[in-house]
C-alpha positions as CSV (number, residue, x, y, z in Angstrom):
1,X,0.0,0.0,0.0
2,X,1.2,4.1,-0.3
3,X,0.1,6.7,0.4
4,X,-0.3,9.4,-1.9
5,X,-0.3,13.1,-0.8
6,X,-1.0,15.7,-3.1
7,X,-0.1,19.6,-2.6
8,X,-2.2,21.3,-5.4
9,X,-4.5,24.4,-6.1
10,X,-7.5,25.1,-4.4
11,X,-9.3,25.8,-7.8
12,X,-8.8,22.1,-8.9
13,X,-9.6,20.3,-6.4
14,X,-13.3,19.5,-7.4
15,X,-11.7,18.4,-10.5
16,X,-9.4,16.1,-8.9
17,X,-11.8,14.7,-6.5
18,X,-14.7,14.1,-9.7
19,X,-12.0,12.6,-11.8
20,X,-10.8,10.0,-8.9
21,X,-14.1,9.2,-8.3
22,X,-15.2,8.5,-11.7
23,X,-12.2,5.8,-11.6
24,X,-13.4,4.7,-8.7
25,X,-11.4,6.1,-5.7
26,X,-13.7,7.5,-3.4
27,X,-11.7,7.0,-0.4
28,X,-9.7,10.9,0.4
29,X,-9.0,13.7,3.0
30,X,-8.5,16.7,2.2
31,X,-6.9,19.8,4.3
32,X,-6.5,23.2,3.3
33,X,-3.0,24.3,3.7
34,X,-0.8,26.9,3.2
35,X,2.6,27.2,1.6
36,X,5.5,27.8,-0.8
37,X,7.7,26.1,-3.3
38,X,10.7,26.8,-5.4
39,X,8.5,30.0,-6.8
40,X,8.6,31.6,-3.0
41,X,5.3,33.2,-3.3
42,X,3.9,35.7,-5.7
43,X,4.5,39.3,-6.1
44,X,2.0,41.9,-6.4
45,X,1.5,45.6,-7.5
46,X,-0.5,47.4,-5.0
47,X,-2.5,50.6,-6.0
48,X,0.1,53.0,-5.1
49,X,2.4,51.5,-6.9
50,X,4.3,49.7,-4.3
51,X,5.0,46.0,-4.5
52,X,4.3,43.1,-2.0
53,X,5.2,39.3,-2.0
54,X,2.6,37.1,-0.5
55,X,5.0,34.3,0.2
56,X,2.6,31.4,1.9
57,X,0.1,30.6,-0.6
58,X,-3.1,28.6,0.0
59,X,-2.9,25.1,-1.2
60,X,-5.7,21.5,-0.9
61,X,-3.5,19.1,0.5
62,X,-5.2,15.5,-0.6
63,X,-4.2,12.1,0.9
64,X,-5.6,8.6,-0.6
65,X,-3.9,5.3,0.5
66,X,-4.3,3.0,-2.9
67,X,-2.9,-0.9,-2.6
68,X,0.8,-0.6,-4.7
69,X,-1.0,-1.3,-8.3
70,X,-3.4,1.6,-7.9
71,X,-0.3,3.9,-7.5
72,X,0.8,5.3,-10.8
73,X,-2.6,5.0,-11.8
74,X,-3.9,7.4,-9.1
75,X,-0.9,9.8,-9.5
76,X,-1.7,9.9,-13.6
77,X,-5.1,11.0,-12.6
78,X,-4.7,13.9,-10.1
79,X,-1.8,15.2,-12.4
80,X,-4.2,15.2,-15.4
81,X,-7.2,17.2,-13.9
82,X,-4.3,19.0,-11.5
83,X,-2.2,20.5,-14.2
84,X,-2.6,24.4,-15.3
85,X,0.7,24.3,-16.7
86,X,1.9,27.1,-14.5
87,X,4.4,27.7,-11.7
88,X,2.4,26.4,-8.7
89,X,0.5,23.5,-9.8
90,X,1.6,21.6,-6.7
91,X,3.4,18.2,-5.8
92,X,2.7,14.5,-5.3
93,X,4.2,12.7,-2.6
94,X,4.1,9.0,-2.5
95,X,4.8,7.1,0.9
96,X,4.5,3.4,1.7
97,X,2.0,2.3,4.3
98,X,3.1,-0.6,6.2
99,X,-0.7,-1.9,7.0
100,X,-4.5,0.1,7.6
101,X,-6.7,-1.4,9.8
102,X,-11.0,-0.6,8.9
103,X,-11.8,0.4,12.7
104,X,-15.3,-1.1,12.1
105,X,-14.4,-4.3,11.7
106,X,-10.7,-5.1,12.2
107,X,-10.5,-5.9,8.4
108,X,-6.6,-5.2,8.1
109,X,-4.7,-5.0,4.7
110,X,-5.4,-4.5,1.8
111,X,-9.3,-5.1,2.3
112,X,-9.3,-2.6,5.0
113,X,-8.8,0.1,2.0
């Protein structure tokens, strides 16, 4: 199993959470988070003339634990309804998860996903 975390922006998530869905992966959190990468923030003109940098920008983190041959899948599908093509469209983190455990029933594994 891994664990798949996702930094991306706000404005796709819907799209990323539709198009996981329609292939079946219903199973997410989501968290609203704030941050930077290798851009630092944006700048910005203010009306005066004088410029600012907003340097923590607000980001969907999304996390989706997928058994090992639903991996690449899943990543090809939040990079395709992720992608602007701009500086900022986020990362994908992939982690391996030793075991998950369904609290319900005990179910552990695989079939606990």
């Amino acid at each position: 199993m891994n664990k798949i975390e996702a930094i991306i922006r706000p404005e796709r998530l819907s799209m990323v959470v539709s198009s996981l869905a329609e292939e079946g992966f219903h199973g997410l959190n989501i968290t609203q988070v704030t941050g930077r990468g290798e851009q630092r923030g944006i700048a910005h003109v203010g009306r005066a003339g004088q410029s600012y940098v907003v340097d923590m920008l607000p980001k969907s983190k999304l996390e989706v634990v997928v058994k090992d041959g639903d991996t690449q899948r899943v990543i090809d599908i939040i990079v395709a309804a992720a992608r602007t093509g701009q500086v900022g469209d986020g990362k994908i983190f992939v982690l391996p998860v030793s075991n998950a455990i369904r609290v319900r029933t005990g179910e552990a594994g695989d079939i606990a996903l």
